[in-house]
C-alpha positions in Angstrom: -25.9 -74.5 32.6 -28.2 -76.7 34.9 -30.9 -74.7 36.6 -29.3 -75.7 39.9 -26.0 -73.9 38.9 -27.6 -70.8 37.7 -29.6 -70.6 41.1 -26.1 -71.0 43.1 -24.4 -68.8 40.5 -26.9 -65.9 40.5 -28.7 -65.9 44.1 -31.6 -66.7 42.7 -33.6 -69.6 44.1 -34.1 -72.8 41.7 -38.0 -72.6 42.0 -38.1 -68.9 40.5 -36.0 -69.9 37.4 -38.3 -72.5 37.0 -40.7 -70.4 37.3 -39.3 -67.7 34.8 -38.4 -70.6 32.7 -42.4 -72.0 32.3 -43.5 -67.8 32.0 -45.1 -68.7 35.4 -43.1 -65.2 36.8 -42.7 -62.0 36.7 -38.9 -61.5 38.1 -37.6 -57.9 38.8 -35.1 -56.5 36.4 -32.6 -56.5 39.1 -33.1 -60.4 39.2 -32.8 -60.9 35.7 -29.7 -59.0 35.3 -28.0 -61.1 38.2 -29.0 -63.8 36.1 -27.2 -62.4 32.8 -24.2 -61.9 35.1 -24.2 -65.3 36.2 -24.8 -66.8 32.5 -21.7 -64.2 31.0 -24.3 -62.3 29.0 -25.7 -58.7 30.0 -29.3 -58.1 30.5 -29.8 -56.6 26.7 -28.5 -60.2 25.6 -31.5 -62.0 27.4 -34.3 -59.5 26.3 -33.6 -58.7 22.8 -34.5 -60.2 19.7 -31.8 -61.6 18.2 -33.5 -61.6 14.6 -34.3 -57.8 14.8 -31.3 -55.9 12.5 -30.2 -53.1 14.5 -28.2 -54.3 17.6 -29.6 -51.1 19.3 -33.1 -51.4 18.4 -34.9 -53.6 21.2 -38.7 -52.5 21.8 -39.5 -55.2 24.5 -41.8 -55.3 27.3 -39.2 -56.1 29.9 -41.9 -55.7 33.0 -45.6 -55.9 33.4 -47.0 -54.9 36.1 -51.2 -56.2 37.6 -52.7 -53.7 35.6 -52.6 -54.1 31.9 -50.7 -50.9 31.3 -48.4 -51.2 33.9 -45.6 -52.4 31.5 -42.2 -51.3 30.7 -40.2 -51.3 27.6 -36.7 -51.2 26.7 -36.6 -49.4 23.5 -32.6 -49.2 22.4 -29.5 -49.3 24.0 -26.0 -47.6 23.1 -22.5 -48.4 24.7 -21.4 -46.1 26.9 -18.4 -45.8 28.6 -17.9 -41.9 30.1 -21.3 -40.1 30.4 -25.3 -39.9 29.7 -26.8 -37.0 29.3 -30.7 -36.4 29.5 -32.4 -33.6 27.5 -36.1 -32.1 26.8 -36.3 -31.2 24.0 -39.0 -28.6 21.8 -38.7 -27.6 18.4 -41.6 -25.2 17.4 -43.1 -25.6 13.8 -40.3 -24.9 10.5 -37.8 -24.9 13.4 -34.6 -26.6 12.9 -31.7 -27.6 15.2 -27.8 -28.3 12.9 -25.9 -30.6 15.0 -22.1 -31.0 14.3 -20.7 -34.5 14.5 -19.5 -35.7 17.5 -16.4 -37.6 18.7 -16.2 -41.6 17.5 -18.2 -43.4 20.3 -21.0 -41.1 21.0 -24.3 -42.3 20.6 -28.0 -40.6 20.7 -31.4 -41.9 21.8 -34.8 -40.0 21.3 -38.0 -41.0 22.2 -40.6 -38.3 20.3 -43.6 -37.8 22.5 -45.3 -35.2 20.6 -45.8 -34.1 16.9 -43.6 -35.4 14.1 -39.7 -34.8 14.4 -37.7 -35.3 11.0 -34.4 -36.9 11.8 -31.4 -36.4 9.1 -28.5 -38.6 9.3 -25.8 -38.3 7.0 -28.0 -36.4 4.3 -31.1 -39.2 4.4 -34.0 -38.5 6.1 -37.0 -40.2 8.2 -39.9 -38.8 10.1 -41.0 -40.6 14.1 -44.1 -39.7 15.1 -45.1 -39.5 18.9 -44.5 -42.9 20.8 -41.4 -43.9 18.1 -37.9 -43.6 19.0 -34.1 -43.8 17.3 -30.7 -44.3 18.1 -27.7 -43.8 16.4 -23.9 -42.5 16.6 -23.7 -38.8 16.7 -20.3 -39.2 15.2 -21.7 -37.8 11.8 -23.7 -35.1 10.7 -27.1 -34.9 11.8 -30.5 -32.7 12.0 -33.7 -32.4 13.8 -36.6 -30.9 12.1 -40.1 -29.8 12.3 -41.8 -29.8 9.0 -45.0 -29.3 10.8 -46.7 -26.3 12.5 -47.6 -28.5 15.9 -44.4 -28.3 18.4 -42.9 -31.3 18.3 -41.4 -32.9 21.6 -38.7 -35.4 22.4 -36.2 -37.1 25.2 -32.9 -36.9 24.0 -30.1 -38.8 25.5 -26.2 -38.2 24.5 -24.3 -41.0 25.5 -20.1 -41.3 25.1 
């Protein structure tokens, strides 16, 4: 698509795709999704790496901002097609939370901002430490842990 269609396509003026283009720019994520729309992709298509090997695992700075950490990441994404759910969640040390497996479809993301939270999917196991995240589908059985004595904290979206 010629950078003259994609300015008529998306409402975006030729100069700031050229702009974007040269990394001359920093466009607002509302601008880059209309220009997803225009181009048939979605605005996870134009951020992520396409060599990474999770399809939900994105980690990229998506914004920055004048101050050097004024940035924003997109860390994962997870289809959704009925609702999103936000929690806070605490687990206090040797604590442990069972989770049953949810409908086909359902998908989790947490982000662990404090301590170490032990994750089991499916019987295997792997710690994130403050600052890491995961998603997977909740359609299985799966765990949080503390193994530690520090609380550990984390966002936890449910998605479906």
């Amino acid at each position: 698509m010629s950078q003259i269609a994609l300015a008529e396509a998306s409402g975006i003026s030729r100069r700031m795709i050229i702009a974007v283009e040269a990394g001359d720019a920093n466009i607002s994520l509302s601008s880059l999704d209309k220009l997803a729309a225009a181009m048939g992709a979605s605005f996870v298509d134009l951020v992520r790496d396409r060599d990474r090997r999770s399809s939900s695992d994105i980690n990229e700075v998506t914004w920055r901002g004048s101050g050097a950490d004024s940035t924003a990441f997109l860390l994962g994404t997870a289809p959704a097609t009925n609702e999103t759910q936000m929690w806070l969640w605490s687990l206090e040390g040797s604590e442990r939370y069972d989770a049953e497996p949810d409908p086909e479809g359902w998908h989790e993301m947490i982000f662990v901002t404090q301590g170490v939270l032990t994750l089991v999917l499916s019987g295997a196991e792997k710690e994130y430490v403050a600052g890491t995240f995961a998603v997977f589908s909740s359609a299985q059985l799966y765990s949080y842990l503390n193994r530690g004595l520090q609380t550990v904290r984390f966002i936890r979206n449910v998605v479906s």
